[in-house]
Backbone and ligand atoms as CSV (ligand in chain L), in Angstrom:
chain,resi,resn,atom,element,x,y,z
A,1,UNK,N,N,-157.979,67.109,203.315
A,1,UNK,CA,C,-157.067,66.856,204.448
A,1,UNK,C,C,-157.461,67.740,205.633
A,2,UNK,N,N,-157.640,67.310,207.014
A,2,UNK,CA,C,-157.266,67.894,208.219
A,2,UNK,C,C,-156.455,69.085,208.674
A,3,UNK,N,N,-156.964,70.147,208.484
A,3,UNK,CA,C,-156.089,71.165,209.336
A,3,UNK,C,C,-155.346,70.442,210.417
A,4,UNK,N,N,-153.867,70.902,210.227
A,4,UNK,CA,C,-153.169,70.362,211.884
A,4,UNK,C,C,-153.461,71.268,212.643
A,5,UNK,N,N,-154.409,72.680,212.608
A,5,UNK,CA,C,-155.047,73.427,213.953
A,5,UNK,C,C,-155.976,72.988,214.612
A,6,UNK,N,N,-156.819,71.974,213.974
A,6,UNK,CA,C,-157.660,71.179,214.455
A,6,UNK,C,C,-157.078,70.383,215.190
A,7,UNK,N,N,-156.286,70.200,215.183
A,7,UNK,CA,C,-155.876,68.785,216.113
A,7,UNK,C,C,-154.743,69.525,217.415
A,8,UNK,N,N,-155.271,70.152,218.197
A,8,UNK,CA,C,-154.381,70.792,219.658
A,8,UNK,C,C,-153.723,69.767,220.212
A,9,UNK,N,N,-154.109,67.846,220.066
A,9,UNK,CA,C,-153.812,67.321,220.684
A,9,UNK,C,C,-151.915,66.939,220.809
A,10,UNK,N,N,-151.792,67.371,219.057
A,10,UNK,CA,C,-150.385,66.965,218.749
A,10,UNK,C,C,-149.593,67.749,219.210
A,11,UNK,N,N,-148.554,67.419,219.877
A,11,UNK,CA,C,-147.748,68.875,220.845
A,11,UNK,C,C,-146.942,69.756,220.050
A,12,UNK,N,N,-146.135,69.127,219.167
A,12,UNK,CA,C,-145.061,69.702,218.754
A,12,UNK,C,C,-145.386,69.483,217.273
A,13,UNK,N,N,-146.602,69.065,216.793
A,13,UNK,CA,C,-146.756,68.976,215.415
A,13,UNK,C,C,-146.490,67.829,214.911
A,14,UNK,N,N,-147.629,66.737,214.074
A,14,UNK,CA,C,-146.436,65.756,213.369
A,14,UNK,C,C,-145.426,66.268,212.551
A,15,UNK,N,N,-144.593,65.049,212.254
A,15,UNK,CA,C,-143.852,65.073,211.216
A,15,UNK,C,C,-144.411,64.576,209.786
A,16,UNK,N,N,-143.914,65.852,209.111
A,16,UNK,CA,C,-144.906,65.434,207.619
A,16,UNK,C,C,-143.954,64.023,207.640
A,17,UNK,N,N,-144.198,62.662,206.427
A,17,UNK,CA,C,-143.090,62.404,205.731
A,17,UNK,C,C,-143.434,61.966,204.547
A,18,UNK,N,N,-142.643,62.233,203.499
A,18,UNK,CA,C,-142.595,62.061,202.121
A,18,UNK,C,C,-142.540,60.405,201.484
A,19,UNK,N,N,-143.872,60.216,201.600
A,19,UNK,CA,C,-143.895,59.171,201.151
A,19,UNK,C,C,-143.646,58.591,199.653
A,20,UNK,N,N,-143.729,59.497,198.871
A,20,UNK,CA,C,-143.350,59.424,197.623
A,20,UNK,C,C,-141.850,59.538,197.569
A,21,UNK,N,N,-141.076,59.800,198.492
A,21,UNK,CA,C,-139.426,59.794,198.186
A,21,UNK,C,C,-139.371,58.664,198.875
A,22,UNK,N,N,-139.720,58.002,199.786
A,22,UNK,CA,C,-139.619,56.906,200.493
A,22,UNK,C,C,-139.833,55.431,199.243
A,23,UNK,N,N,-140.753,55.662,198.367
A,23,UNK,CA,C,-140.902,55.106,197.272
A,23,UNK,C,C,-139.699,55.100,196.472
A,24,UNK,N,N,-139.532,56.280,195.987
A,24,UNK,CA,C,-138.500,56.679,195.166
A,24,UNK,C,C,-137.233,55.943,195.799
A,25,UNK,N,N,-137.297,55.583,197.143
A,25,UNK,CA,C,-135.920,54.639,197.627
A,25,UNK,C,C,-136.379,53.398,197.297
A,26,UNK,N,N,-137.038,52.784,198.140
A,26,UNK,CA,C,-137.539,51.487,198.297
A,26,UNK,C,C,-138.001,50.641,197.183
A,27,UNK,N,N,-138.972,51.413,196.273
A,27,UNK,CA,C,-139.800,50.109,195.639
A,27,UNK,C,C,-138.772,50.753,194.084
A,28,UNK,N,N,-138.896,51.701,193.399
A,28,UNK,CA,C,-138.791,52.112,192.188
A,28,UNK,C,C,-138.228,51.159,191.657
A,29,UNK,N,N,-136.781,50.132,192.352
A,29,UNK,CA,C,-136.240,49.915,191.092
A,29,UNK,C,C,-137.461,48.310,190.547
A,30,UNK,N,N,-138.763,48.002,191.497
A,30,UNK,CA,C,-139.100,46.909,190.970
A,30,UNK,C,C,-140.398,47.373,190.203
A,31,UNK,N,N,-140.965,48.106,190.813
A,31,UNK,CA,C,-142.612,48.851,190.717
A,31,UNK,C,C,-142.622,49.532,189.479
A,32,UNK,N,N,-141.129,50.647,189.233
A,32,UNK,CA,C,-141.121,51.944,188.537
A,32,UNK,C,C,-141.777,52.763,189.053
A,33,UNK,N,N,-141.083,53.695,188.407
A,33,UNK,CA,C,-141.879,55.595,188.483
A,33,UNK,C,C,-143.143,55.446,187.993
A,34,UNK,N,N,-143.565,54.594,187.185
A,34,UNK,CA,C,-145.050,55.195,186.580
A,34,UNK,C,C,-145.638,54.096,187.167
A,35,UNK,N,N,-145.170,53.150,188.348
A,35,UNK,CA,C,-146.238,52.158,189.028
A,35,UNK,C,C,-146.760,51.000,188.152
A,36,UNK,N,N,-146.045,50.679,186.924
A,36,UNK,CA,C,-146.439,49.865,185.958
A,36,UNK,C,C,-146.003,48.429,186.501
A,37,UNK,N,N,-144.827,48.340,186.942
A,37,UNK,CA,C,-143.899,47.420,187.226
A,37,UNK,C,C,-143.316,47.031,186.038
A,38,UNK,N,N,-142.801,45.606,186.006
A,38,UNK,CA,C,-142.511,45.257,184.501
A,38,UNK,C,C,-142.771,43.997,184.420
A,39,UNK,N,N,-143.616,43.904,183.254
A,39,UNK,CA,C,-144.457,42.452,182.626
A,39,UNK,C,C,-143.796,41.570,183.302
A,40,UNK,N,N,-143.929,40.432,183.567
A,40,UNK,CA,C,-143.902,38.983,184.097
A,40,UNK,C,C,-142.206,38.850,185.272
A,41,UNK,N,N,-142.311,40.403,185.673
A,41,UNK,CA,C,-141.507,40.181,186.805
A,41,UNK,C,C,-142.165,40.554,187.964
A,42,UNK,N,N,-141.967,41.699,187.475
A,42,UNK,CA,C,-142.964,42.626,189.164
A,42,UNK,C,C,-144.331,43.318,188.761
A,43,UNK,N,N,-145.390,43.128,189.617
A,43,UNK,CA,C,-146.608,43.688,189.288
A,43,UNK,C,C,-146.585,45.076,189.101
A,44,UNK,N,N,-147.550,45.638,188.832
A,44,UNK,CA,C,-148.005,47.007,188.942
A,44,UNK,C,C,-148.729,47.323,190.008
A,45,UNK,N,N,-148.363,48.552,190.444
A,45,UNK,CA,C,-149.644,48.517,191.828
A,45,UNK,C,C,-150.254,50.503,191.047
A,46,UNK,N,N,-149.893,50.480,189.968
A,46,UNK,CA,C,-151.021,51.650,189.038
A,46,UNK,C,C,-152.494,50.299,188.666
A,47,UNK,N,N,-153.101,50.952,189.424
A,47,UNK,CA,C,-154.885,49.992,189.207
A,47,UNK,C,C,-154.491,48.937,189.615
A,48,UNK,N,N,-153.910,48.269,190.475
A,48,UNK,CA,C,-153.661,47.105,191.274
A,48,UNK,C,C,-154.865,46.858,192.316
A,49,UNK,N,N,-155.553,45.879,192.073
A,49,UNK,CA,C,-156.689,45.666,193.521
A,49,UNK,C,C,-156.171,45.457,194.780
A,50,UNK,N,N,-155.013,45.176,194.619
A,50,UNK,CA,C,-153.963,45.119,195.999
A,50,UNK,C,C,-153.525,46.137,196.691
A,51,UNK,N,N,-153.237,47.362,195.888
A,51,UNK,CA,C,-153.161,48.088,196.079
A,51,UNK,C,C,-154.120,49.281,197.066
A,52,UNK,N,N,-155.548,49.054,196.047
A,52,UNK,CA,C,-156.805,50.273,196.377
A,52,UNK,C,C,-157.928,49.521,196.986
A,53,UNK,N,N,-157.661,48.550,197.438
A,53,UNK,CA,C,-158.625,47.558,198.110
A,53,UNK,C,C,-158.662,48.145,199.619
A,54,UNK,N,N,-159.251,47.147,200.446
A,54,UNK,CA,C,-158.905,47.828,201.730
A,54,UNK,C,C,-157.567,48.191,202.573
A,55,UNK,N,N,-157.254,48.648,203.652
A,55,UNK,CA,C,-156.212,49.301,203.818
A,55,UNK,C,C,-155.310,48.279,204.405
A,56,UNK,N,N,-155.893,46.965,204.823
A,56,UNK,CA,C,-155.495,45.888,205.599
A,56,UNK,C,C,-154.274,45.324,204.576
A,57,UNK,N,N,-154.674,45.391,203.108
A,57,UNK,CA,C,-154.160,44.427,202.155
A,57,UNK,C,C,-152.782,44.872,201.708
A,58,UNK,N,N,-152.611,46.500,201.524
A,58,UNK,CA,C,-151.255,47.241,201.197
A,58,UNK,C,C,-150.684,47.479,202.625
A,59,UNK,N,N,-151.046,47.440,203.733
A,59,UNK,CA,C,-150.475,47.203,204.960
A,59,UNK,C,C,-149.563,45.970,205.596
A,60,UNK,N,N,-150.527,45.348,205.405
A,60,UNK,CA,C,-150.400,43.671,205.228
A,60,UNK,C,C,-148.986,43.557,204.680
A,61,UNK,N,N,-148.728,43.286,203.297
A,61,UNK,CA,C,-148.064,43.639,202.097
A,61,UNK,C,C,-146.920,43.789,202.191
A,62,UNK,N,N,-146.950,45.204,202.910
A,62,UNK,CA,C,-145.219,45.495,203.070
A,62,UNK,C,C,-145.206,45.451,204.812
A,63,UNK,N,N,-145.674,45.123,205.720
A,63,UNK,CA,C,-144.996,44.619,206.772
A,63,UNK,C,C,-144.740,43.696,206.569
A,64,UNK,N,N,-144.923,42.263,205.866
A,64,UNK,CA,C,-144.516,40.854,206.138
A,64,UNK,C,C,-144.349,40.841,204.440
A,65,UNK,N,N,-144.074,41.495,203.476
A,65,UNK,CA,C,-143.904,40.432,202.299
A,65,UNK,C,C,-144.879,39.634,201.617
A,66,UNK,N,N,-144.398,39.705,201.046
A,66,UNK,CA,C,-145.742,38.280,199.854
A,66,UNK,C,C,-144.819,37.482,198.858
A,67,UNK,N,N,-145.501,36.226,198.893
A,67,UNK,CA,C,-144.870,35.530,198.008
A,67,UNK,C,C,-145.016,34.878,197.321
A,68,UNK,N,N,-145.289,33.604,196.029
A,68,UNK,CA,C,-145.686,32.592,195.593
A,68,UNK,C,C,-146.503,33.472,194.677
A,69,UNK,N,N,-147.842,32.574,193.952
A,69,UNK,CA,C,-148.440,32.814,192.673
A,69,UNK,C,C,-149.605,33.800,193.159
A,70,UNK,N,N,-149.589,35.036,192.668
A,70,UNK,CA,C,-150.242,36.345,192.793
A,70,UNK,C,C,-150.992,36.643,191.401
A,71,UNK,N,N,-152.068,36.966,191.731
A,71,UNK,CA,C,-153.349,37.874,190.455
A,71,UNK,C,C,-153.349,39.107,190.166
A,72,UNK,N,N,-152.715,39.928,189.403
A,72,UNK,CA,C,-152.720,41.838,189.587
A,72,UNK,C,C,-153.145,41.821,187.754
A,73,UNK,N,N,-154.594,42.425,188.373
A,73,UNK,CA,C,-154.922,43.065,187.188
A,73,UNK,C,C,-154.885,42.150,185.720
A,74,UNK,N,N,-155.382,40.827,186.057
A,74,UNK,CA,C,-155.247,39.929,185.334
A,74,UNK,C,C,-154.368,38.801,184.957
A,75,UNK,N,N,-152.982,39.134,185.595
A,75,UNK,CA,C,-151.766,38.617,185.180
A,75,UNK,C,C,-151.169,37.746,186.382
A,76,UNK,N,N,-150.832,36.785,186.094
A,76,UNK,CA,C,-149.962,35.827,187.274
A,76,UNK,C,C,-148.441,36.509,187.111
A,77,UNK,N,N,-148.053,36.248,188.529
A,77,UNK,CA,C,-146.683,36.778,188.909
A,77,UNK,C,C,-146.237,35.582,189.770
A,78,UNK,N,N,-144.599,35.479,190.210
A,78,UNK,CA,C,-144.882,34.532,191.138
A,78,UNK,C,C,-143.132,34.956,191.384
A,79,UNK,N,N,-143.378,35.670,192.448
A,79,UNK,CA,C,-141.800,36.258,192.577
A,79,UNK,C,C,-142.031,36.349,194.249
A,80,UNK,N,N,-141.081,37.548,194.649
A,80,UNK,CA,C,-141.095,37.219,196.209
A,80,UNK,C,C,-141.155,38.998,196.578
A,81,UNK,N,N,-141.667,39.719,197.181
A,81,UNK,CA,C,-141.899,41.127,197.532
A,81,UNK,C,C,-141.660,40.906,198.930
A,82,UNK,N,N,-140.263,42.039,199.187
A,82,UNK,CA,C,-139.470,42.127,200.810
A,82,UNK,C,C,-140.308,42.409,201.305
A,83,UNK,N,N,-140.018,42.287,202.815
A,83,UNK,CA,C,-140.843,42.874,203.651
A,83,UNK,C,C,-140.185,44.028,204.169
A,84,UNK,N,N,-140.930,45.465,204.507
A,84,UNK,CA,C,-140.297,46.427,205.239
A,84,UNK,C,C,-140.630,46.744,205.967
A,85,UNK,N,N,-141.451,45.657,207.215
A,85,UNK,CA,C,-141.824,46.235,208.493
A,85,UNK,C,C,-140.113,46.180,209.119
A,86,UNK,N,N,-138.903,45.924,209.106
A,86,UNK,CA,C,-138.231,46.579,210.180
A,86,UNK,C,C,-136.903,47.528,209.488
A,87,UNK,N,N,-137.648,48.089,208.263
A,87,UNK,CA,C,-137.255,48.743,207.223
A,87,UNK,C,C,-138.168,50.204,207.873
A,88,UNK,N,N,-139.392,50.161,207.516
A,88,UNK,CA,C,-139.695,51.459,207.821
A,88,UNK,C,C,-140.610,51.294,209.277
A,89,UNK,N,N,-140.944,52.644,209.973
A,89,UNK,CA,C,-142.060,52.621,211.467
A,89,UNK,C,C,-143.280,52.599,211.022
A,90,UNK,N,N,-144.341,53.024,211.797
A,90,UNK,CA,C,-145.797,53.253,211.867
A,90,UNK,C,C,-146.211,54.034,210.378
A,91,UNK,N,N,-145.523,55.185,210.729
A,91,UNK,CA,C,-145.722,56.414,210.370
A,91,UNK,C,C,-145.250,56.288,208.914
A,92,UNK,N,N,-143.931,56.080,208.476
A,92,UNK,CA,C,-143.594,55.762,206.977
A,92,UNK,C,C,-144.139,54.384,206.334
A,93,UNK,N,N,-144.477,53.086,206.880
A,93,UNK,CA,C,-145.244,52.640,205.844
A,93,UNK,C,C,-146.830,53.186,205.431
A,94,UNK,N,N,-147.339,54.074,206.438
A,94,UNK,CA,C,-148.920,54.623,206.249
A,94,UNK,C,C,-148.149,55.528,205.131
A,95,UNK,N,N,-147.702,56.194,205.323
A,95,UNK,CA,C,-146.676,57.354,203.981
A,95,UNK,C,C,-146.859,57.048,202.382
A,96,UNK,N,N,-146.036,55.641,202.872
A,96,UNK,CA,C,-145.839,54.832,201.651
A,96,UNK,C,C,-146.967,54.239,200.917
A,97,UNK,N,N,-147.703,53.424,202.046
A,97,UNK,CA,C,-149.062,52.816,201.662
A,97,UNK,C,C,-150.216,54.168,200.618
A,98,UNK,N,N,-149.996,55.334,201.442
A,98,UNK,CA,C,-151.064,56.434,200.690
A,98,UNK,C,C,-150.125,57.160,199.326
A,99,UNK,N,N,-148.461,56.941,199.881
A,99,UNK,CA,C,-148.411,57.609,198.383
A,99,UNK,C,C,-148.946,56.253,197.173
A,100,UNK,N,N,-149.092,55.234,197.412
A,100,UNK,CA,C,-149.401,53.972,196.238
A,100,UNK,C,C,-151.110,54.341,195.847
A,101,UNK,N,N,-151.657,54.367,197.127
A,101,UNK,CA,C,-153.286,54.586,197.098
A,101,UNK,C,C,-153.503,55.839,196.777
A,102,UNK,N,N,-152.661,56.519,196.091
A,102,UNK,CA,C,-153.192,58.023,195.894
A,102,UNK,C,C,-152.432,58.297,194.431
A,103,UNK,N,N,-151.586,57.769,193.473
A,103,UNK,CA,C,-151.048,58.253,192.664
A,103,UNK,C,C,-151.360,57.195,191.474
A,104,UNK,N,N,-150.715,57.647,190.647
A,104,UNK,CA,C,-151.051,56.810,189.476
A,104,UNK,C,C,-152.885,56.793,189.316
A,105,UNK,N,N,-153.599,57.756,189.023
A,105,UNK,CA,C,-155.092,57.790,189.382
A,105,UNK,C,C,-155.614,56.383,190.410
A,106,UNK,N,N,-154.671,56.322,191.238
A,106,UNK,CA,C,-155.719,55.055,191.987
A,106,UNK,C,C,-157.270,55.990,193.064
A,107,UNK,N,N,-156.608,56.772,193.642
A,107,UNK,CA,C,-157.667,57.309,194.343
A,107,UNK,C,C,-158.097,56.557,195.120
A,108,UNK,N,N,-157.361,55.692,195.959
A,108,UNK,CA,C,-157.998,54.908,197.482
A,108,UNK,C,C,-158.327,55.802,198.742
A,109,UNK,N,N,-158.861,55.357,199.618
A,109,UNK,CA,C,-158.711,56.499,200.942
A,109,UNK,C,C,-157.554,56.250,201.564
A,110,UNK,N,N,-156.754,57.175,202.259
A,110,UNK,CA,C,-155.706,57.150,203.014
A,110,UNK,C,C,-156.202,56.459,204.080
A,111,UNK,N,N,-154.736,55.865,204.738
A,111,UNK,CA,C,-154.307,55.126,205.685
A,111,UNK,C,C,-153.424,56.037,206.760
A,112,UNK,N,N,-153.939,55.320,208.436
A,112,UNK,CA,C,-153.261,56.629,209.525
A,112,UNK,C,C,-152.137,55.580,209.832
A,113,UNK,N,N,-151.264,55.968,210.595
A,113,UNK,CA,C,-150.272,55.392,211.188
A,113,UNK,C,C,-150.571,54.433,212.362
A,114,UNK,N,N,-151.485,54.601,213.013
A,114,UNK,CA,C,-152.790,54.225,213.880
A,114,UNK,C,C,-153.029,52.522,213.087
A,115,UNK,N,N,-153.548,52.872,212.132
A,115,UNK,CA,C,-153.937,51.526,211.344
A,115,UNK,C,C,-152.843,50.747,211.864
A,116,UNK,N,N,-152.080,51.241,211.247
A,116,UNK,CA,C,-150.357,51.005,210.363
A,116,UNK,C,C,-150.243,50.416,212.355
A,117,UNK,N,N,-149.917,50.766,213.272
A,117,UNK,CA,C,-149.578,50.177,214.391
A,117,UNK,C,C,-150.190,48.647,215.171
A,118,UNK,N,N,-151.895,49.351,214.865
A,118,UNK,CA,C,-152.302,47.786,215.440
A,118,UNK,C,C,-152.025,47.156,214.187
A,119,UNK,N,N,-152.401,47.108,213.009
A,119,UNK,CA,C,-151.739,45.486,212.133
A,119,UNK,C,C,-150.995,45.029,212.971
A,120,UNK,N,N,-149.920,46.219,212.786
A,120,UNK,CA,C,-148.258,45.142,213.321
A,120,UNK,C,C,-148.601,44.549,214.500
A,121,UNK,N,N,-149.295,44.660,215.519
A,121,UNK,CA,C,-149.636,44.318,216.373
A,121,UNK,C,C,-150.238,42.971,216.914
A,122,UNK,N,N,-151.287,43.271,215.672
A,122,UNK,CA,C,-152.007,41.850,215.620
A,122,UNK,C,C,-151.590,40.731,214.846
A,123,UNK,N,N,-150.690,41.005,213.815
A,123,UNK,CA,C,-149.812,40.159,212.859
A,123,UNK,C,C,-148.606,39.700,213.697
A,124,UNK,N,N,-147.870,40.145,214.313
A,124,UNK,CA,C,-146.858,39.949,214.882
A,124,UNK,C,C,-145.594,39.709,213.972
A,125,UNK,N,N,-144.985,38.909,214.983
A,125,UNK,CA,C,-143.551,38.920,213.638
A,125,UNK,C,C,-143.705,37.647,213.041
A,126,UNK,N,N,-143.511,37.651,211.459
A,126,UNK,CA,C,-144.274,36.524,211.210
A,126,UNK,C,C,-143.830,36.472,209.455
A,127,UNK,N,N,-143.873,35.478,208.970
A,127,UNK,CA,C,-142.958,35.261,207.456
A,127,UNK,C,C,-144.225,35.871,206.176
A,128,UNK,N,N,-143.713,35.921,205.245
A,128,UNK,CA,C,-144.083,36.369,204.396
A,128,UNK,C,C,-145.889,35.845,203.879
A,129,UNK,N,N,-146.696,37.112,203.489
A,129,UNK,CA,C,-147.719,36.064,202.848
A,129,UNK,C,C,-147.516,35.889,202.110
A,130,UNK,N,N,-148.703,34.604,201.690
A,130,UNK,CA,C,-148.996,34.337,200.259
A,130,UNK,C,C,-150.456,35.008,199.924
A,131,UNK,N,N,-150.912,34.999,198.726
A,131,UNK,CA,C,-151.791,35.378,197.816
A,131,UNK,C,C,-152.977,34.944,198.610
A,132,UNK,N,N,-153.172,33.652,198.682
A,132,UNK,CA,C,-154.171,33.068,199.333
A,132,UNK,C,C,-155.032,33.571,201.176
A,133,UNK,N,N,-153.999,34.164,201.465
A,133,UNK,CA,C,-153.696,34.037,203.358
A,133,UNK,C,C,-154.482,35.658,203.044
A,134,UNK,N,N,-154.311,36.265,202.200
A,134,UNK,CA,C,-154.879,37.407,202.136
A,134,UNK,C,C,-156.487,37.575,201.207
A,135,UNK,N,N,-156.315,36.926,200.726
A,135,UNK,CA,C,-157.853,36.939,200.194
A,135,UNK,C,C,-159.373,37.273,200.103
A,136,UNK,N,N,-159.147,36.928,202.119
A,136,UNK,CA,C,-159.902,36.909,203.090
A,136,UNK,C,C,-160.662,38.310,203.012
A,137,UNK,N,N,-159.824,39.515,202.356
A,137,UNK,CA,C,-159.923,40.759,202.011
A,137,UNK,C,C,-160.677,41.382,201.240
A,138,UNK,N,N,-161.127,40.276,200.102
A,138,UNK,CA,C,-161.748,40.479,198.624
A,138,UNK,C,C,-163.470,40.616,199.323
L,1,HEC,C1,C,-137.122,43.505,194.916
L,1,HEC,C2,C,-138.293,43.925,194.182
L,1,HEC,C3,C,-139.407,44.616,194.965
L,1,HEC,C4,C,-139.323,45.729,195.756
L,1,HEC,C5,C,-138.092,46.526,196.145
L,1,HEC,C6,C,-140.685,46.019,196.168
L,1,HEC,N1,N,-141.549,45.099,195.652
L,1,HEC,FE1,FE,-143.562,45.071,195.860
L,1,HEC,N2,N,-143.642,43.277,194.897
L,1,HEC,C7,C,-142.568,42.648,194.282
L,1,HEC,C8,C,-143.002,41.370,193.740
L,1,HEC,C9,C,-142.145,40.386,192.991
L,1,HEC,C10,C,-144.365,41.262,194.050
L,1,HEC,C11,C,-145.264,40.052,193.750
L,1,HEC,C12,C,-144.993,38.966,194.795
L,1,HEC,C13,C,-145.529,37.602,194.395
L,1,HEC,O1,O,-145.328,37.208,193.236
L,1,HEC,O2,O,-146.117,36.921,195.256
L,1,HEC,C14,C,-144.741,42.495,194.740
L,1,HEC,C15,C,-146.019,42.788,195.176
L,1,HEC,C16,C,-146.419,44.001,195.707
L,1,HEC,C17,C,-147.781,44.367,196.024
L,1,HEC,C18,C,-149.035,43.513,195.796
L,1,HEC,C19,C,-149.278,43.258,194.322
L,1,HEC,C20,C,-149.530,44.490,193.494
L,1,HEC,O3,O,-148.957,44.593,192.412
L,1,HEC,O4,O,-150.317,45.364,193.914
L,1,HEC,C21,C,-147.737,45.626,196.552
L,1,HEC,C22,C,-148.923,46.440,197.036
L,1,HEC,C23,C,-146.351,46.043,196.575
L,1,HEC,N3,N,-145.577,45.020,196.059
L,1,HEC,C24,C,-145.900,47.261,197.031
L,1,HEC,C25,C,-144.552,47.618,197.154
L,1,HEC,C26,C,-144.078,48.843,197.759
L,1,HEC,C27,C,-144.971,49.973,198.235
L,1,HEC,C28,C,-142.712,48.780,197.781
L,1,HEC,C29,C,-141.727,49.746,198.395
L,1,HEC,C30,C,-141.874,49.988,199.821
L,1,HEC,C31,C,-142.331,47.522,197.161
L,1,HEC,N4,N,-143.482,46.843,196.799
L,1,HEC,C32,C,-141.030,47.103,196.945
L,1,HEC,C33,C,-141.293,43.131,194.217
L,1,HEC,C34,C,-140.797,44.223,194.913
């Protein structure tokens, strides 16, 4: 990680935020604590390619939702995952996105808030994906 002395540019310092308690609100009761999810309801995003793939795909994800027949780690799902772009800002879904890409041994590279802004940007406001609409990713 980045020294924040390196960075003079930030005035007043970011704000850390706890993306793992942000979890602990939001996803736990479908995902779980150990990121397993539970068999033939909700996926797992512990070793999820959705998850540790590029940063577009767990971004993607939870600003707009996903929906219809999904592939994780071998297994079809076919349920509906909220969306929390007007749930959380910039800054807490990048939070959220790295506590998923960083725990449960996934070991993805972190995601900035930066990312996390143009998506929303270029996605706009816009209904849920499907499995397919994202692919494009693989
Ligand atoms: C109400 C239950 C629910 C909640 C809350 C929820 N999800 Fe999901 N999530 C799902 C379902 C169901 C799917 C699969 C959707 C489908 O079948 O198309 C999914 C899919 C996903 C996927 C892609 C598939 C995978 O397993 O990797 C990611 C990533 C994800 N969710 C992350 C999160 C994160 C992070 C949160 C909290 C901010 C969250 N979800 C909250 C139900 C939920």
């Amino acid at each position: 990680m980045q020294a924040w002395a390196e960075r003079p540019q930030e005035p007043a310092g970011p704000v850390v935020i706890d993306g793992g308690a942000l979890y602990a609100q939001q996803c736990v009761a479908c995902h779980q604590a150990t990121g397993q999810g539970l068999a033939g309801a909700f996926p797992p995003l512990a070793g999820s390619e959705w998850v540790t793939g590029v940063p577009e795909l767990p971004i993607k994800i939870l600003l707009a939702g996903l929906g219809g027949e999904i592939e994780v780690k071998g297994a079809t799902y076919n349920g509906a995952m909220p969306a929390f772009g007007a749930v959380f800002d910039d800054a807490e879904i990048a939070a959220v996105v790295n506590y998923v890409r960083t725990s449960w041994d996934n070991g993805a590279s972190e995601v900035t808030a930066d990312q996390v802004a143009e998506i929303r940007g270029a996605i706009g406001s816009r209904g849920t994906w499907t499995a397919d609409e994202l692919s494009e990713h693989f």
